[in-house]
N, C-alpha and C positions, 0 to 999 in steps of 0.2 A: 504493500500500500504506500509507502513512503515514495519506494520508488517511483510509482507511476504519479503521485504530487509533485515530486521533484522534475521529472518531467517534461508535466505539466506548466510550470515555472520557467524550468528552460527553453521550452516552446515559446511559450509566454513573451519570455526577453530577448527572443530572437527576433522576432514580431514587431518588436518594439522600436529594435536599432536595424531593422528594414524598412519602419515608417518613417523615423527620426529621419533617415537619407531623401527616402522619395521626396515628403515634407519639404526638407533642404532645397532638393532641387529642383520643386514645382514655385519657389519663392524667389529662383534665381534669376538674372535677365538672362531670355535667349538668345541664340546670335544665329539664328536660323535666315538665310539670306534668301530672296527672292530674287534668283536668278535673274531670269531674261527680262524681270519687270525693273531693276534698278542695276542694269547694266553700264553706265554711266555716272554711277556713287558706288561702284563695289569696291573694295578696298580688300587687296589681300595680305596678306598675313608676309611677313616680312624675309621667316625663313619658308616659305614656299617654293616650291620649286617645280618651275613651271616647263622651261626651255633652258639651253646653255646656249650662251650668247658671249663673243667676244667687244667688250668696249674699244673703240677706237676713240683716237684723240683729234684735236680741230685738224692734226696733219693726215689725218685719215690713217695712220699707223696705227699698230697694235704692242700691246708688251711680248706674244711672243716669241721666245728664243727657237723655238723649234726641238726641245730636246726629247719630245715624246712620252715624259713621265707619264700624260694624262693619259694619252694611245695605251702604256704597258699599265696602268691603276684601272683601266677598262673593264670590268668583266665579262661582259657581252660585246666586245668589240664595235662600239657604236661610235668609234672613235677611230678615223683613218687621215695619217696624215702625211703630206707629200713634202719633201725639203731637197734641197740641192744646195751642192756646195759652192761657195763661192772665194771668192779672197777678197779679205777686209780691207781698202784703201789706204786704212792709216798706218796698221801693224803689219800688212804682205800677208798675213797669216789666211789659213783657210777657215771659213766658218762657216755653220749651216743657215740657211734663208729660209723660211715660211715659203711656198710655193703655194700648196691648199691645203685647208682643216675641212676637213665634212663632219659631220656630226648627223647622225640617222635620229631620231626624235622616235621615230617607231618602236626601235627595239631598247628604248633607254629606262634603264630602272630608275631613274633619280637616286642614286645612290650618294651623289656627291664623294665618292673617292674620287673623279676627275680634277675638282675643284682642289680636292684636300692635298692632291700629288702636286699640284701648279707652283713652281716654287718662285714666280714672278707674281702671282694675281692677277694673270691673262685672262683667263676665262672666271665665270661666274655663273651662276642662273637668275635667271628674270621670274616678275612673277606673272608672266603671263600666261595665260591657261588654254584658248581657245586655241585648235588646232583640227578641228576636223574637217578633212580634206576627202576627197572620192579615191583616190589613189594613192598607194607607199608612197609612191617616189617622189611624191611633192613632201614628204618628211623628212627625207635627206638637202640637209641644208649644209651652203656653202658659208663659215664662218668668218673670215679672214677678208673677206670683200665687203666692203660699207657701201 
C-alpha cells in the first residue's frame, strides 16, 4: 500500500514539473515568422548559414591565397578549386593565383569546417536562404568573380 501512495506522489510530481514547463512556454514571446507574408522585414539570425560567398573589396579582389585548406576541410567535396602558378613581380618567386572557386550549394552540408580551415577570412557565409532553382546546375556557383 505505501508503495502504490508513493507512487502515486511521484506521478503526481512528474505532472507537475511537465506543466511548470509547458506553462513556461505558453507565457513566452514566439518568434514564429510568416514567411512569404513579411518577406521584406525578415531578419535572420546572424550565425545562419545560408550560402558561402567570397567578399570582394572596392578593387574587386578577394583575400584568397589559393592554398586549398577549404577544398581538403570539404567533406563532400562541394569545394573545387583551380590555381596556377605564377611569378611574383616583386620577389621573382613563384606563387599560386586564384584562377576559379566553385562552390556547388546543392550538395553542401553547412558544416562551416570550410570557413573554420580559411586561415585569411576569405570566404564566409551569408544569411541568405532563398535558392530554389529548377535545375542542379544553376547551384554550382562561381565565387571569385564579382
Amino acid at each position: 500500500m505505501a508503495g502504490y501512495i508513493k507512487g502515486i506522489f511521484t506521478g503526481l510530481g512528474s505532472l507537475l514539473t511537465g506543466l511548470k514547463v509547458t506553462f513556461k512556454e505558453f507565457f513566452t514571446k514566439k518568434i514564429t515568422e510568416q514567411y512569404p507574408e513579411n518577406r521584406a522585414t525578415l531578419k535572420m539570425n546572424d550565425r545562419f548559414c545560408g550560402e558561402l560567398v567570397m567578399p570582394h573589396d572596392a578593387d574587386g579582389s578577394n583575400r584568397c591565397i589559393a592554398c586549398g585548406l577549404c577544398q581538403m576541410a570539404c567533406p563532400n567535396g562541394t569545394i573545387h578549386i583551380t590555381t596556377e602558378m605564377v611569378t611574383d613581380p616583386v620577389t621573382g618567386k613563384p606563387k599560386k593565383r586564384l584562377v576559379k572557386y566553385e562552390y556547388d550549394l546543392g550538395s553542401c552540408m553547412f558544416c562551416h569546417l570550410c570557413v573554420n580551415a580559411c586561415p585569411h577570412d576569405a570566404i564566409r557565409f551569408s544569411t541568405a536562404f532563398e535558392h530554389a532553382v529548377f535545375t542542379r546546375e544553376k547551384l554550382v556557383k562561381t565565387l571569385n568573380k564579382q
